[in-house]
C-alpha positions in Angstrom: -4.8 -1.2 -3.8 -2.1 -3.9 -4.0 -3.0 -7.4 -2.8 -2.7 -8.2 0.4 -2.8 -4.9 1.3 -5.6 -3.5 4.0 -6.6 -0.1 3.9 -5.2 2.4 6.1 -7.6 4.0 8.3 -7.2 7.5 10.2 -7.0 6.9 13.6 -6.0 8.6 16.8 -3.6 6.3 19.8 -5.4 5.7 22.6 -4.3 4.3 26.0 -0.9 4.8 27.7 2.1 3.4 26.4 5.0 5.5 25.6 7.2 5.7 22.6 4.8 4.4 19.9 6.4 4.0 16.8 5.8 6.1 14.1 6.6 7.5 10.4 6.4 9.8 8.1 7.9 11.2 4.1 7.6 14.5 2.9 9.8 17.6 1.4 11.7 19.6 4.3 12.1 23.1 3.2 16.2 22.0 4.1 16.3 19.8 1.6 15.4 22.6 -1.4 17.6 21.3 -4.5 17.0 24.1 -6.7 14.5 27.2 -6.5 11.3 25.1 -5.1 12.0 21.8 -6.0 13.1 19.5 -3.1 14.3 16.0 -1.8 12.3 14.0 -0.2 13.1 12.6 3.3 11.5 10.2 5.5 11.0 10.9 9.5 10.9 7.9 12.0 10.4 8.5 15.7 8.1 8.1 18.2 5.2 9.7 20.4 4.1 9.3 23.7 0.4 10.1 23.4 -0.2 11.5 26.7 2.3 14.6 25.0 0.6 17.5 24.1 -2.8 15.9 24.7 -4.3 18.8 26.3 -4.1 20.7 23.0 -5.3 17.7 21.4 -1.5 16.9 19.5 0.6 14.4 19.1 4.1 15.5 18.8 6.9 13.7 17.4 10.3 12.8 19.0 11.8 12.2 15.7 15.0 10.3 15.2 16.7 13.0 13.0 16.8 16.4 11.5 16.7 16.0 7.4 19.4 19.2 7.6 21.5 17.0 9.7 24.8 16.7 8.7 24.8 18.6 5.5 25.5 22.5 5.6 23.1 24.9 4.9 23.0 28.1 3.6 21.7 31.0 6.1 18.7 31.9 3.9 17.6 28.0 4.1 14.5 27.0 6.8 16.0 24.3 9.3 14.9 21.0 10.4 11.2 19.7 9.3 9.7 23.0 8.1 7.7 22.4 5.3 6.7 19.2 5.5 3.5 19.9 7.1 0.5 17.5 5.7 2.6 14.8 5.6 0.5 11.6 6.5 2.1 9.9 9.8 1.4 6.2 10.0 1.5 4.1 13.0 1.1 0.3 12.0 -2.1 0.5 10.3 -3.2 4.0 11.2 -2.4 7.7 9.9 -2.7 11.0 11.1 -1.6 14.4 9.5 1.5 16.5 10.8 1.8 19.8 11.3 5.0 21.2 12.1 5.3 24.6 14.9 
């Protein structure tokens, strides 16, 4: 680990406040470059932790789509399929994400 650096520890928000900031990188199936191979793109957004707490989620209000603004061909999965397993921080904690 890098100097000056603390650990990242998985961690679930608790409390009310709304819109806590989060983040996350991983490879969008809408990003494919050729055959399997794809970009990578990084998600920021927030969640409101009281969302989708009775099925014990989080979800995401993210601040784009990784497809957004570049065409894409009708066999291509939209938006943030595919990145699901991606670690989402928030500050010092992560979490996993699983897209629907």
């Amino acid at each position: 680990m890098p100097d000056g650096l603390a650990p990242a520890r998985f961690g679930r928000l608790i409390g009310q406040d709304v819109r806590v900031a989060c983040q996350a990188a991983g490879f969008p199936d809408s990003l494919t470059l050729t055959g399997t191979d794809r970009e990578i793109d990084q998600v920021d957004g927030y969640i409101n932790p009281m969302a989708g707490s009775r099925t014990n989620h989080y979800l995401i209000t993210a601040g784009h789509r990784p497809d957004q603004g570049r065409p894409a061909p009708a066999a291509r999965r939209a938006g943030w399929q595919g990145i699901s397993g991606a670690a989402v921080t928030c500050g010092s904690l992560f979490r996993t994400l699983r897209c629907r």
